[in-house]
PyMOL Python script that loads the backbone (N, CA, C, O; Angstrom):
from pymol import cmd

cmd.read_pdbstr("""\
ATOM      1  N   UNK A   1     -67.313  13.568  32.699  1.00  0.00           N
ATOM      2  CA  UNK A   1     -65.871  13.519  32.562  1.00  0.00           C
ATOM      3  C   UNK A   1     -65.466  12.101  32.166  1.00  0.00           C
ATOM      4  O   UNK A   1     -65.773  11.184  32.927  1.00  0.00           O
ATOM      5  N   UNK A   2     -64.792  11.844  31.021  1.00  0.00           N
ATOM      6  CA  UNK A   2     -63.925  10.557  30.629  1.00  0.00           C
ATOM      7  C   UNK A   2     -63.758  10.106  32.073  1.00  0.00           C
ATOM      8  O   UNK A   2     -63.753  10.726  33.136  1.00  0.00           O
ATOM      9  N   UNK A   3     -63.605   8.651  31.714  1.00  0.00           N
ATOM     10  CA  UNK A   3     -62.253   7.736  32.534  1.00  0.00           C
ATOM     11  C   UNK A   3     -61.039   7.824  31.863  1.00  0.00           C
ATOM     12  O   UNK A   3     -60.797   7.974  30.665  1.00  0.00           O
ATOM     13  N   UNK A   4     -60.217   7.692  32.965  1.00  0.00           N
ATOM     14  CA  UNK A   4     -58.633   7.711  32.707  1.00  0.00           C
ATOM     15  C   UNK A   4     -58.698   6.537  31.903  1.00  0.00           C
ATOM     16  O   UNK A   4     -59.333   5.532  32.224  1.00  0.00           O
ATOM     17  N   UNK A   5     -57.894   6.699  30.629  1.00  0.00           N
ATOM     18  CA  UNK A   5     -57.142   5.571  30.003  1.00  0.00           C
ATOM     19  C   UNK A   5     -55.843   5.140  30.095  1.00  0.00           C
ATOM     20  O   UNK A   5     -55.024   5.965  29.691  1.00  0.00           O
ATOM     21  N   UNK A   6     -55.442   4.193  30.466  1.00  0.00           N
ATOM     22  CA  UNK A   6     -53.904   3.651  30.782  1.00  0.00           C
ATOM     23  C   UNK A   6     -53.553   2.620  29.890  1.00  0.00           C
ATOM     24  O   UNK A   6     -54.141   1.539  29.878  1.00  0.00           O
ATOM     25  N   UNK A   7     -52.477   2.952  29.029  1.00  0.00           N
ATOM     26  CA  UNK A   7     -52.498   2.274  27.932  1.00  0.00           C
ATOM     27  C   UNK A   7     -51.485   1.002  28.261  1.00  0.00           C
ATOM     28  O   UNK A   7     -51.194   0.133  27.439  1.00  0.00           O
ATOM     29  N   UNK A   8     -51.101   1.055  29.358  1.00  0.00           N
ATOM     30  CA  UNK A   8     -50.506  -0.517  30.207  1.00  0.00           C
ATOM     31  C   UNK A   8     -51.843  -1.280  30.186  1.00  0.00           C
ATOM     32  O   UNK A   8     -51.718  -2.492  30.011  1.00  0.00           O
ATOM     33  N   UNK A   9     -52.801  -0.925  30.296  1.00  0.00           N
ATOM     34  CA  UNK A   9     -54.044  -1.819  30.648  1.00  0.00           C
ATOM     35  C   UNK A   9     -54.645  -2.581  29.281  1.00  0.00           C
ATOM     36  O   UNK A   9     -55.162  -3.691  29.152  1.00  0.00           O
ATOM     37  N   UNK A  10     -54.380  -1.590  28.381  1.00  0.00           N
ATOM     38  CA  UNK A  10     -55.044  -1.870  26.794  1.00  0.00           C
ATOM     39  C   UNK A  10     -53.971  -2.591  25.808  1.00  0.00           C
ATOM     40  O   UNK A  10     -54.328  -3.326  24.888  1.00  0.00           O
ATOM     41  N   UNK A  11     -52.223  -2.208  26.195  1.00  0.00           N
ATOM     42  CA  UNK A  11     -51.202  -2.647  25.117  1.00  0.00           C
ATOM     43  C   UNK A  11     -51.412  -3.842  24.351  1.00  0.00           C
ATOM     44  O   UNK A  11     -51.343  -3.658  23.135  1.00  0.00           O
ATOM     45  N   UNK A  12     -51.689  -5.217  24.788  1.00  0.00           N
ATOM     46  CA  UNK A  12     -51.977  -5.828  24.765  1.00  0.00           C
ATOM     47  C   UNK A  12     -53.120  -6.600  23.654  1.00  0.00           C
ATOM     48  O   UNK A  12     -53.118  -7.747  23.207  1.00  0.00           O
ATOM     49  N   UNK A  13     -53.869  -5.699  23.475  1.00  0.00           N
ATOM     50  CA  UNK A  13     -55.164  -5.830  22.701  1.00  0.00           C
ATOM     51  C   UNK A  13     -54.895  -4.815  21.305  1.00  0.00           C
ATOM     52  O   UNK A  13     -55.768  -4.614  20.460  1.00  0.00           O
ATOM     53  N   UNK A  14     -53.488  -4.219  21.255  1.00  0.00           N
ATOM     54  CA  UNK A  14     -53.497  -3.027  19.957  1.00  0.00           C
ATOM     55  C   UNK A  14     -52.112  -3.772  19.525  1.00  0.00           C
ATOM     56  O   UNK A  14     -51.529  -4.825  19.784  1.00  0.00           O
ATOM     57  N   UNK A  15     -51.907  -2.503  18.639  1.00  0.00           N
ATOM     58  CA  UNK A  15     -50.659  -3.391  17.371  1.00  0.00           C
ATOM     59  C   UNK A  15     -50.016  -1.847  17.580  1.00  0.00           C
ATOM     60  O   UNK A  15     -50.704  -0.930  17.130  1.00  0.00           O
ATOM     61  N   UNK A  16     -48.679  -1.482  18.267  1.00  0.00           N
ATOM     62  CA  UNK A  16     -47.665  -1.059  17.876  1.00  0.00           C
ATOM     63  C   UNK A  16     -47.210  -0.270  16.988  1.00  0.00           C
ATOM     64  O   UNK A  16     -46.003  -0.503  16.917  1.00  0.00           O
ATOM     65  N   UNK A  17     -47.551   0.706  16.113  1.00  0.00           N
ATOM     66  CA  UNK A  17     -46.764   0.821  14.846  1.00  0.00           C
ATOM     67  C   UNK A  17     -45.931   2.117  14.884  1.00  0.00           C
ATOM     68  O   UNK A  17     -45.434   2.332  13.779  1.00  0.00           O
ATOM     69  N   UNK A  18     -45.750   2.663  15.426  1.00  0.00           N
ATOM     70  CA  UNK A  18     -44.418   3.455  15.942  1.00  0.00           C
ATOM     71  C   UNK A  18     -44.384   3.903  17.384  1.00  0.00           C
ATOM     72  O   UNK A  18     -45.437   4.171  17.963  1.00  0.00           O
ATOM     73  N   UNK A  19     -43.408   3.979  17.885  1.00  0.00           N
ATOM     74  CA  UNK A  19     -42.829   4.602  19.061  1.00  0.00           C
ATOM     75  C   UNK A  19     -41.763   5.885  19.740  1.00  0.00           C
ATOM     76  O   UNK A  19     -40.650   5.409  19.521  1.00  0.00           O
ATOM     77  N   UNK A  20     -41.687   6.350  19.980  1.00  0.00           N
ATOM     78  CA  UNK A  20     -40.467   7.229  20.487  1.00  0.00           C
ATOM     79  C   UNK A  20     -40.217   7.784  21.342  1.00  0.00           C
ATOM     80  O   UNK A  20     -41.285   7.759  21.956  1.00  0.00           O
ATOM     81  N   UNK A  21     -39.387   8.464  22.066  1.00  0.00           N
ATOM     82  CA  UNK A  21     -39.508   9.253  23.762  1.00  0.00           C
ATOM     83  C   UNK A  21     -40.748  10.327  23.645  1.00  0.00           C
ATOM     84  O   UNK A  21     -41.324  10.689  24.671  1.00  0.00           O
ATOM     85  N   UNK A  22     -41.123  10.810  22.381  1.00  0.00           N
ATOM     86  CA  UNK A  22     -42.308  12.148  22.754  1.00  0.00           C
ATOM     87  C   UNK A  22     -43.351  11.348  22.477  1.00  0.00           C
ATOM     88  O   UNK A  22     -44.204  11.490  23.353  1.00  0.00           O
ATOM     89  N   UNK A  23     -43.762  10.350  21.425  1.00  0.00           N
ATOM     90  CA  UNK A  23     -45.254   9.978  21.084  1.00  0.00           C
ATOM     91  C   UNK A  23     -45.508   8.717  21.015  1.00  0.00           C
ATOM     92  O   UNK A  23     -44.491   8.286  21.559  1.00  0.00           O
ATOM     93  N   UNK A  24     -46.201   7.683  20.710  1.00  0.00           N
ATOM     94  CA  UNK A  24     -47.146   6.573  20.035  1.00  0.00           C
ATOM     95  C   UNK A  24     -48.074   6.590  19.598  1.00  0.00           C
ATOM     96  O   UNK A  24     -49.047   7.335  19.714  1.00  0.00           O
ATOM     97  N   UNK A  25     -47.752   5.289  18.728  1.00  0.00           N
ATOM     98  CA  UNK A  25     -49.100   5.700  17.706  1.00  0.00           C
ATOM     99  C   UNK A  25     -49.285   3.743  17.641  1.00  0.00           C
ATOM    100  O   UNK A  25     -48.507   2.801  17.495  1.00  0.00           O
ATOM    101  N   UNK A  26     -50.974   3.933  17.874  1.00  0.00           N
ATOM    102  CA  UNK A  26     -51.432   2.185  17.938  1.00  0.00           C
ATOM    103  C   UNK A  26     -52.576   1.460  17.129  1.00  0.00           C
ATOM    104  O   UNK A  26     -53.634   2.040  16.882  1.00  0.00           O
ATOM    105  N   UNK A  27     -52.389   0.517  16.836  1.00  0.00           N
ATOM    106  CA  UNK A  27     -54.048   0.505  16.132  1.00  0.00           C
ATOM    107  C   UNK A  27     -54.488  -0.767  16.841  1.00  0.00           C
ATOM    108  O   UNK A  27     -53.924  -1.852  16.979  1.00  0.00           O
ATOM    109  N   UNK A  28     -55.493  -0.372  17.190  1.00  0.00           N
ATOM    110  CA  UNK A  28     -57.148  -0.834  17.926  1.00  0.00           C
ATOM    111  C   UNK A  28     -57.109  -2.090  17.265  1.00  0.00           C
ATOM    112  O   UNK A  28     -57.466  -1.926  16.099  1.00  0.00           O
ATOM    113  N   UNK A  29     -56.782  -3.479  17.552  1.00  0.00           N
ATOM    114  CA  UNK A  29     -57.329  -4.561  16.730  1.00  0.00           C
ATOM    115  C   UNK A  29     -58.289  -5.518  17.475  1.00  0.00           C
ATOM    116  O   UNK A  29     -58.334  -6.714  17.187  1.00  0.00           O
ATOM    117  N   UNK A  30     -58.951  -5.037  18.310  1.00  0.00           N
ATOM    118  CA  UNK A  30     -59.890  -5.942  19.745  1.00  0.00           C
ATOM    119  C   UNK A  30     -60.966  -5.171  20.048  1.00  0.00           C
ATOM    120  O   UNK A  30     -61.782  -5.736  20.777  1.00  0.00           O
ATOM    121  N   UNK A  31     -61.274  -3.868  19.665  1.00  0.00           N
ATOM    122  CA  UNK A  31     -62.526  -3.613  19.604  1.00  0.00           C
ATOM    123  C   UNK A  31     -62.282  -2.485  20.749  1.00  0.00           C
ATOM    124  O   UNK A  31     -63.298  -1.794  20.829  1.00  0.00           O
ATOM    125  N   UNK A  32     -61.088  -1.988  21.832  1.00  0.00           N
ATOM    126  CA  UNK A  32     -61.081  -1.257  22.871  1.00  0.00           C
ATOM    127  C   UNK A  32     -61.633   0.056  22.363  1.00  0.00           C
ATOM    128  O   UNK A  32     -61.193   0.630  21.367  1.00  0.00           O
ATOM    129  N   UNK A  33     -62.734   0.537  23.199  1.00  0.00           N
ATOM    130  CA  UNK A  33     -63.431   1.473  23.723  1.00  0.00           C
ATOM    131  C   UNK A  33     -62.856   3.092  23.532  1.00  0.00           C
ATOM    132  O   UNK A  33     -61.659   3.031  23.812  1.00  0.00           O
ATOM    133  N   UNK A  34     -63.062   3.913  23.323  1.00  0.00           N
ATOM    134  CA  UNK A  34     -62.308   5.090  23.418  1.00  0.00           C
ATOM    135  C   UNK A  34     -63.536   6.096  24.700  1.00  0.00           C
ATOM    136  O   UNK A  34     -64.730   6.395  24.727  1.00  0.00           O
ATOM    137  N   UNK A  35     -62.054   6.340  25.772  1.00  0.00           N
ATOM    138  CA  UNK A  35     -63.010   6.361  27.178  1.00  0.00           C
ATOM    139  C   UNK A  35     -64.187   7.623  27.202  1.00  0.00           C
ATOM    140  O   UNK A  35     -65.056   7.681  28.071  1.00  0.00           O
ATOM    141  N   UNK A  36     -64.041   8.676  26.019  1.00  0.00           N
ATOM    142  CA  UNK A  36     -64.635  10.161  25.748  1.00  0.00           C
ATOM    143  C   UNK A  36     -65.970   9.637  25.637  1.00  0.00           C
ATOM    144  O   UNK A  36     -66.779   9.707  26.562  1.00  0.00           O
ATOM    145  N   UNK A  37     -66.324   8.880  24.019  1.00  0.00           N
ATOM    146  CA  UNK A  37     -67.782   8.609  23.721  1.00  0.00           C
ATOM    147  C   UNK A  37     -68.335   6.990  23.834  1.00  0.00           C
ATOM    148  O   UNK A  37     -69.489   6.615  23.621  1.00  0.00           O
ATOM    149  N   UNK A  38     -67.285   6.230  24.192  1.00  0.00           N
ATOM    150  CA  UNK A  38     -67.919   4.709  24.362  1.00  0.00           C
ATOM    151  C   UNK A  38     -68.065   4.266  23.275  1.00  0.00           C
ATOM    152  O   UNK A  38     -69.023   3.502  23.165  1.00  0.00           O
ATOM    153  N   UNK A  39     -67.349   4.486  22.207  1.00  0.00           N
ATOM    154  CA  UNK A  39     -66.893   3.873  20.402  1.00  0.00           C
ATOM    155  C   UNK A  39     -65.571   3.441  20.720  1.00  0.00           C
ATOM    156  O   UNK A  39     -64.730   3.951  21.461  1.00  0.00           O
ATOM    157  N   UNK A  40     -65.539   2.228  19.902  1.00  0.00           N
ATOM    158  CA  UNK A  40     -64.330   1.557  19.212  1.00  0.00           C
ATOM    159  C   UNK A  40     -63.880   2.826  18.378  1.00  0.00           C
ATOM    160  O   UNK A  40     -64.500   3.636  17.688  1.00  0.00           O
ATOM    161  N   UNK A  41     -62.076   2.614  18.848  1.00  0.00           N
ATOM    162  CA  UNK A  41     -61.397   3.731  17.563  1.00  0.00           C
ATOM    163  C   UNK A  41     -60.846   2.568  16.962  1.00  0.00           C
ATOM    164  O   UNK A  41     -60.821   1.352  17.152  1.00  0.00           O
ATOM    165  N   UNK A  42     -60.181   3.872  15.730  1.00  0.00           N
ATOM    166  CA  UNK A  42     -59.421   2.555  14.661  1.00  0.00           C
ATOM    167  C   UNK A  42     -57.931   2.676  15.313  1.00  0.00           C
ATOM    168  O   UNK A  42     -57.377   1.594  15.509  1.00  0.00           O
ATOM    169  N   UNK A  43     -57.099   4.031  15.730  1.00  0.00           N
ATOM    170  CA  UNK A  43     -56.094   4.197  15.992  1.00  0.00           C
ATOM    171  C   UNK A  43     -55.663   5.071  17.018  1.00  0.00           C
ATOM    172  O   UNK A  43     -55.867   6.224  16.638  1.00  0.00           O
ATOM    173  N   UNK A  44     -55.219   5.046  18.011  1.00  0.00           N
ATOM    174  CA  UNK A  44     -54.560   6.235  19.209  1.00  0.00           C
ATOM    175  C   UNK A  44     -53.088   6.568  18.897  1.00  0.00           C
ATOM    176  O   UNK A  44     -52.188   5.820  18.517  1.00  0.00           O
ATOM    177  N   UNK A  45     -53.080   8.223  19.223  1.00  0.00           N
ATOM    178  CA  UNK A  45     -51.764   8.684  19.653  1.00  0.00           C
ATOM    179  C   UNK A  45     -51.518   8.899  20.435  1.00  0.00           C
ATOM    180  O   UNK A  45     -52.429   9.550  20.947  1.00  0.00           O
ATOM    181  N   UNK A  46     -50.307   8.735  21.409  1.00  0.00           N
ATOM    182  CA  UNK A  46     -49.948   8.903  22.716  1.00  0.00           C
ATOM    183  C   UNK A  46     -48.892  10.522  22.514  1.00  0.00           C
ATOM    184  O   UNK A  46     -48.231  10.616  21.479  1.00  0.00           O
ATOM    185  N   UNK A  47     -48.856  11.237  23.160  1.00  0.00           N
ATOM    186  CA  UNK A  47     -48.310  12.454  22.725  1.00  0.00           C
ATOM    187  C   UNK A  47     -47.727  12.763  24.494  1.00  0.00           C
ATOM    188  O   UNK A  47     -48.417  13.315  25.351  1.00  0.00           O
ATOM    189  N   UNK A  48     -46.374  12.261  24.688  1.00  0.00           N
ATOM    190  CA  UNK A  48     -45.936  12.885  26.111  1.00  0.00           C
ATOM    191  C   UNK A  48     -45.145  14.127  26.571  1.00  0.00           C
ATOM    192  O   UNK A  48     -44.730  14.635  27.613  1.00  0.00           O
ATOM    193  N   UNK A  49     -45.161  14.397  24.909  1.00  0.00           N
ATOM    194  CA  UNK A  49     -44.385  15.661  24.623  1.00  0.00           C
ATOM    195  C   UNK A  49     -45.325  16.992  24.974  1.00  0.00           C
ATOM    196  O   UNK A  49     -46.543  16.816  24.943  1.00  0.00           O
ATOM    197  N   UNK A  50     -44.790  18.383  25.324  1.00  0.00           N
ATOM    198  CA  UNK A  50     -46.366  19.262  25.151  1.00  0.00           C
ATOM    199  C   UNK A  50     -46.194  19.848  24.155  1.00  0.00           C
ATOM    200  O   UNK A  50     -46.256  21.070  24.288  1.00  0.00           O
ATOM    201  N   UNK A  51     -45.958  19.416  22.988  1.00  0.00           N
ATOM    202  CA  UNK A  51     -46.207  19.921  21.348  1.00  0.00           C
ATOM    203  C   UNK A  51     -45.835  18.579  20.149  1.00  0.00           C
ATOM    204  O   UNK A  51     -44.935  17.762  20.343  1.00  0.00           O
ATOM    205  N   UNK A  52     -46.727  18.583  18.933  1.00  0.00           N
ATOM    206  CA  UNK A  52     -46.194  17.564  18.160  1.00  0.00           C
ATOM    207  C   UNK A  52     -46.811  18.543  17.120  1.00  0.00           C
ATOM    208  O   UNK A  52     -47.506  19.510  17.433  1.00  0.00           O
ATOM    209  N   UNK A  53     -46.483  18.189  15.851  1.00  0.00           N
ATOM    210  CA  UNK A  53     -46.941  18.377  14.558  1.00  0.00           C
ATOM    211  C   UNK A  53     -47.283  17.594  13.577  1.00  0.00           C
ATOM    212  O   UNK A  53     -46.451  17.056  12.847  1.00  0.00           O
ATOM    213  N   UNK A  54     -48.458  17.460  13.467  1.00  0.00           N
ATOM    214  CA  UNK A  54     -48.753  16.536  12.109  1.00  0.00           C
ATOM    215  C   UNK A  54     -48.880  16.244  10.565  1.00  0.00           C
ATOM    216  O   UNK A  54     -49.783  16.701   9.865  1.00  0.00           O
ATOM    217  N   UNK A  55     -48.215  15.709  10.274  1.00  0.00           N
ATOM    218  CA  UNK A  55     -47.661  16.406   8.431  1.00  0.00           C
ATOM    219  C   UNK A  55     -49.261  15.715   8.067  1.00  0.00           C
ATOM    220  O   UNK A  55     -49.871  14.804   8.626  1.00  0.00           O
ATOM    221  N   UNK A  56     -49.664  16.686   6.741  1.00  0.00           N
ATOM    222  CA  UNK A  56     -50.688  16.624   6.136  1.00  0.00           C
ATOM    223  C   UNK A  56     -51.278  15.262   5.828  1.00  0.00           C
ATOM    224  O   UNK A  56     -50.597  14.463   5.185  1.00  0.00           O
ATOM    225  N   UNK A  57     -52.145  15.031   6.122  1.00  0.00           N
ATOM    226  CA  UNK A  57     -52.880  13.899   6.304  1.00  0.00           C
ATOM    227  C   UNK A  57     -54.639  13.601   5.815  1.00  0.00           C
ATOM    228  O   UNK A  57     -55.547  13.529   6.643  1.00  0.00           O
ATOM    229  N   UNK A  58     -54.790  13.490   4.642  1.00  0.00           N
ATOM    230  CA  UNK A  58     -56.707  13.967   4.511  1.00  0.00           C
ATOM    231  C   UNK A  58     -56.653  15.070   4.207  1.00  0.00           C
ATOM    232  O   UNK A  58     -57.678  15.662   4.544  1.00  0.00           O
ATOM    233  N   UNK A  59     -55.569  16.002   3.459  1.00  0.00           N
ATOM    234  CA  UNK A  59     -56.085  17.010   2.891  1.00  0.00           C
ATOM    235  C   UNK A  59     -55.347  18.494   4.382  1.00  0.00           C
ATOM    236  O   UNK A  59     -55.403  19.621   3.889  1.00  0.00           O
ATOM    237  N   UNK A  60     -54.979  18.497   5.351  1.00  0.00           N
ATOM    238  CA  UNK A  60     -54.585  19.640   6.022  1.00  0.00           C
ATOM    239  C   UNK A  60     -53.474  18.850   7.220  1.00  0.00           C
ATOM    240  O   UNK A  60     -53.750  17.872   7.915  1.00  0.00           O
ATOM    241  N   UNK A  61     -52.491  19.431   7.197  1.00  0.00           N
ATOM    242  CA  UNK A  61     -51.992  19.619   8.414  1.00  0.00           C
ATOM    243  C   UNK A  61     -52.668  20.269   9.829  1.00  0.00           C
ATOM    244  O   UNK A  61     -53.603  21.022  10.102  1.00  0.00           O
ATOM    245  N   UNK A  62     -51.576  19.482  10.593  1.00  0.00           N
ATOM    246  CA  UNK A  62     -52.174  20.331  12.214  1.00  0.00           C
ATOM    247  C   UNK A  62     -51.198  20.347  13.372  1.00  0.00           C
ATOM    248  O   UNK A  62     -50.367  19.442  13.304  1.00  0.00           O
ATOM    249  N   UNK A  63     -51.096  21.117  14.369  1.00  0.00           N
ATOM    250  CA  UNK A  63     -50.466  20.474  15.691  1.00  0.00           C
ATOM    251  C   UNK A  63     -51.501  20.482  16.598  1.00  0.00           C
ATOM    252  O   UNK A  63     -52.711  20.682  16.494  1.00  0.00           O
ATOM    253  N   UNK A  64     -50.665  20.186  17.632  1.00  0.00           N
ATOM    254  CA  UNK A  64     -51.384  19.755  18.950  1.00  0.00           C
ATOM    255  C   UNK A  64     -50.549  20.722  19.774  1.00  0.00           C
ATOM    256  O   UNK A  64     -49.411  21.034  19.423  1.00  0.00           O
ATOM    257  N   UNK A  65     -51.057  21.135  20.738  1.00  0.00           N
ATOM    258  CA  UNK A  65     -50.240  22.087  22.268  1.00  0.00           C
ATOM    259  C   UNK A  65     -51.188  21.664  22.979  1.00  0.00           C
ATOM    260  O   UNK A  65     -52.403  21.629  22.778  1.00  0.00           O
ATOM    261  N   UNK A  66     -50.263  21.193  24.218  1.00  0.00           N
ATOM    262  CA  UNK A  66     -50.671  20.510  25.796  1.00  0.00           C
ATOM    263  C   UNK A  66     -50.592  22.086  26.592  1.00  0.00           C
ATOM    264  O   UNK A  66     -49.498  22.640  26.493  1.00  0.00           O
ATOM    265  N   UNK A  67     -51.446  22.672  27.201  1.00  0.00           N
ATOM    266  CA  UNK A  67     -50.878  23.470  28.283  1.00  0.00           C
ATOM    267  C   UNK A  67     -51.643  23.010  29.404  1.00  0.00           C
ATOM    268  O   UNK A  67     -52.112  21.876  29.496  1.00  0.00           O
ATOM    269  N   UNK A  68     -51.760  23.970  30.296  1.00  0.00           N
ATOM    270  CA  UNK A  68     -52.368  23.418  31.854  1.00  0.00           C
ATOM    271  C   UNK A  68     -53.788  24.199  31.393  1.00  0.00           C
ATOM    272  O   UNK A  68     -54.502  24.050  32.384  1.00  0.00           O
ATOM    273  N   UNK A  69     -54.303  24.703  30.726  1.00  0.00           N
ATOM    274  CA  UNK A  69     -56.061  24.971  30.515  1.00  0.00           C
ATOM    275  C   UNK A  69     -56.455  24.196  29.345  1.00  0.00           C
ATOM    276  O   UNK A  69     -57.507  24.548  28.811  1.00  0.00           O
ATOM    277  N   UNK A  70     -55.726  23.063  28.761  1.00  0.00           N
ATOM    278  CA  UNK A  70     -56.000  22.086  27.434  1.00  0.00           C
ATOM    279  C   UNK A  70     -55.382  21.427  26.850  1.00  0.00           C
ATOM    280  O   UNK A  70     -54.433  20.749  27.241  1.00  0.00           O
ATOM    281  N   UNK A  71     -55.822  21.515  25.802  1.00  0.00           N
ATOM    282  CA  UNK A  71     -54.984  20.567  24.764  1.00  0.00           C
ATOM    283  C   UNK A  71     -55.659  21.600  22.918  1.00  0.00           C
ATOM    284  O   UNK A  71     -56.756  21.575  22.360  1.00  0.00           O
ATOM    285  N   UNK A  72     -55.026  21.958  22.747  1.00  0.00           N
ATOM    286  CA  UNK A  72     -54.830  23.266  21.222  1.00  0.00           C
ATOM    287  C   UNK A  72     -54.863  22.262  20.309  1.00  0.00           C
ATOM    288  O   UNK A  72     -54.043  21.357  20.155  1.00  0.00           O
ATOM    289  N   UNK A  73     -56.154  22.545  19.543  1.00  0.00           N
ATOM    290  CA  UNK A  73     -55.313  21.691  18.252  1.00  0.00           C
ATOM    291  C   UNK A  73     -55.150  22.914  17.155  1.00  0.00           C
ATOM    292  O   UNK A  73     -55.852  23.904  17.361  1.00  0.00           O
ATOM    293  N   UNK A  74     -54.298  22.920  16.030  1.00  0.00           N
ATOM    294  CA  UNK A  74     -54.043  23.985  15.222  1.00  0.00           C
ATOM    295  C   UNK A  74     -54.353  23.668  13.702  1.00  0.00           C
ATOM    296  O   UNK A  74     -53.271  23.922  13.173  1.00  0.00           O
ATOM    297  N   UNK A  75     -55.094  23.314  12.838  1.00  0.00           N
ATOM    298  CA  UNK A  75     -55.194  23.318  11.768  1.00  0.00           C
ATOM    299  C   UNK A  75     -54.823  23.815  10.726  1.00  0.00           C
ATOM    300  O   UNK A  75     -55.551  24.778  10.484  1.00  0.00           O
ATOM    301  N   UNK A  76     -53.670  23.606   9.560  1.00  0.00           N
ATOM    302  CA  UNK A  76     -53.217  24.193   8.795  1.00  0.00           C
ATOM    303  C   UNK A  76     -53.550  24.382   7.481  1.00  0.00           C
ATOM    304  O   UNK A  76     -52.867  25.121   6.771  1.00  0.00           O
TER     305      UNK A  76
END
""", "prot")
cmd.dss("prot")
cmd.show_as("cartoon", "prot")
cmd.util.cbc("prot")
cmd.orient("prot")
């Protein structure tokens, strides 16, 4: 099982580049860890909402759904 990530602990070490009451979005400029496989990412989303949608990006869209047995991702 991951460790909890708390992004009060990491803010600090990333760059900001949007915000809002449902999501964030950050980019990695210090090398922080991503707690799943123990790799440096390039970028995190914070998603506090339990649904977002992601406009096409690399060729497909997708969303995300939070429920209490996961996290859905949907590929379009």
């Amino acid at each position: 099982m991951p460790d909890t990530f708390d992004i009060h602990e990491y803010r600090h070490r990333m760059k900001q580049l949007k915000e809002s009451s449902d999501s964030g979005l950050y980019e990695n400029r210090d090398g922080v860890v991503c707690p799943v496989c123990g790799e440096p990412f390039d970028r995190l989303f914070v998603m506090r909402s339990d649904s977002h949608s992601f406009p096409e990006n690399d060729g497909a869209a997708f969303c995300l759904l939070r429920q209490d047995d996961g996290v859905y991702l949907f590929r379009h």
